[in-house]
N, C-alpha and C positions, 0 to 999 in steps of 0.2 A: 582631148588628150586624156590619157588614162595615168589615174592619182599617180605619183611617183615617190617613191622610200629611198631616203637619204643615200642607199647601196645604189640603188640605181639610177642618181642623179652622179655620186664619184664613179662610178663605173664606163659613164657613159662619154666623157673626155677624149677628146682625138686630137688638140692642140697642147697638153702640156701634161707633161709626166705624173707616173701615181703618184708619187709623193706630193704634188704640188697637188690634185685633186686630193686628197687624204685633209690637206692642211687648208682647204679652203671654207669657209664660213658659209653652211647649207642653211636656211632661213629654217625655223625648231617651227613653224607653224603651216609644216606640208600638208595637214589633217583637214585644216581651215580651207584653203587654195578652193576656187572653184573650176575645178580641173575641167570640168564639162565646158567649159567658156575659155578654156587658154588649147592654143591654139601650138606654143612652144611655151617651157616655163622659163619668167625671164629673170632675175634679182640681181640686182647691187650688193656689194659685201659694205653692210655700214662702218666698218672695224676700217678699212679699204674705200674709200669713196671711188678711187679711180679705177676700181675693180668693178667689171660685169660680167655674169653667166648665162649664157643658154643652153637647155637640153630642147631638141624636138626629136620625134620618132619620123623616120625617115626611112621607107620600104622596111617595116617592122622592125627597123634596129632604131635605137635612141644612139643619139651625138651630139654632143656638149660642146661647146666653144669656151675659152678664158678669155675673158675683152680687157682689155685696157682702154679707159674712157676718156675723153677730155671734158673739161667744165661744160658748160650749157655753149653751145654756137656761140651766141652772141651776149654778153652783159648787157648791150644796146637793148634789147630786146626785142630784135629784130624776127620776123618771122619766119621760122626754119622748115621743111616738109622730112619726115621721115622716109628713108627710102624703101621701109618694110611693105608700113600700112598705108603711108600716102598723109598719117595726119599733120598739118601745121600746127606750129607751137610759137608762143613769145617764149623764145627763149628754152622750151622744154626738150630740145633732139642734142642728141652729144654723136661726137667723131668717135665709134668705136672701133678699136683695132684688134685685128685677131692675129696672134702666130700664125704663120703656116704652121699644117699636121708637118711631124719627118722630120728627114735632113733639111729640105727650106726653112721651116723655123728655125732648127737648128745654127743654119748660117744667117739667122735676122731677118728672113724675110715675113712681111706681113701681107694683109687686108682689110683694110678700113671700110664702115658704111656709115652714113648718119642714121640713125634710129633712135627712137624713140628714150630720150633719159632714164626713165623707172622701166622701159623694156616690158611696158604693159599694151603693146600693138594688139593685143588680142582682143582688150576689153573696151581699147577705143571704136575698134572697127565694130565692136559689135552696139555702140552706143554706153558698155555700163559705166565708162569711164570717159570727161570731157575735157580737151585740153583747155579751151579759152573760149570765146566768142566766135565763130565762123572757123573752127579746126579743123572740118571737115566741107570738102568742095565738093560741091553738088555734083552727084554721079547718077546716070543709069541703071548703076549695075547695082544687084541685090545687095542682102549681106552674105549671104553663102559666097555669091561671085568674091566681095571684097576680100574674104576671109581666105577662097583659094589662091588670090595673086598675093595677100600676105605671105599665104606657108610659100608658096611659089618664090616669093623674095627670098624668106629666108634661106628656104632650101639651097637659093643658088648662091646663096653667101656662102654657107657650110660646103658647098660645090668648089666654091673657088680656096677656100681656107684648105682643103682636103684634096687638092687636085697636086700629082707629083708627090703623093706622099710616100 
């Protein structure tokens, strides 16, 4: 993914109004990001815990989601799989829900997916980041493979958030 400037992270929202992208908590160390390894940028709003963001660039536009999170799956700490990347977690994947774009959101309708808690699919698929002991299930497929059925998930989330809008 190519570096991204605060303008073009609030710009790039398609589930919740400017004002609410204007007022959201952009992480101040977009410089740092190793953008060459993130695949969609993803952050928590620390200020907001049950708030989460995504931008990915999707047929040359960028698109943004607002998530609404829940705690971690399980306190038990039971073992969850990401629907993005495919990683299992104790404990580490939240229920995120998106607005629908439009009128659907507008009258409450939403889209949930479990994903990854910190919204770091990118850096686990590619190994820089581990969730636990056995988080990743023995695959075939490369890491380029892995990393297209990631953007592939995500893509088709932002598909269904953005469909009827």
């Amino acid at each position: 993914m190519k570096p991204l400037t605060e303008r073009d992270i609030r710009t790039a929202f398609v589930n919740c109004t400017k004002g609410e992208a204007k007022r959201m908590a952009v992480p101040h160390d977009l410089a740092e990001r190793p953008w060459e390894e993130l695949d969609y940028f993803g952050w928590r709003d620390p200020q907001a815990p049950d708030r989460g963001y995504l931008v990915i660039e999707l047929d040359g536009r960028l698109q943004g989601l607002a998530l609404r999170c829940s705690g971690a799956v399980s306190g038990r700490q039971r073992r969850s799989m990401c629907s993005m990347c495919l990683t299992t977690h104790a404990g580490g994947v939240s229920l995120m829900v998106a607005p629908k774009a439009g009128r659907p959101g507008k009258q409450g309708n939403s889209v949930g997916a479990y994903i990854c808690a910190d919204l770091d699919c990118s850096l686990y698929v590619r190994g820089r980041k581990t969730a636990d002991a056995g988080s990743r299930l023995h695959e075939t497929l490369t890491v380029e493979e892995k990393i297209e059925r990631t953007v592939w998930n995500v893509a088709a989330f932002v598909a269904k958030v953005t469909a009827d809008a």
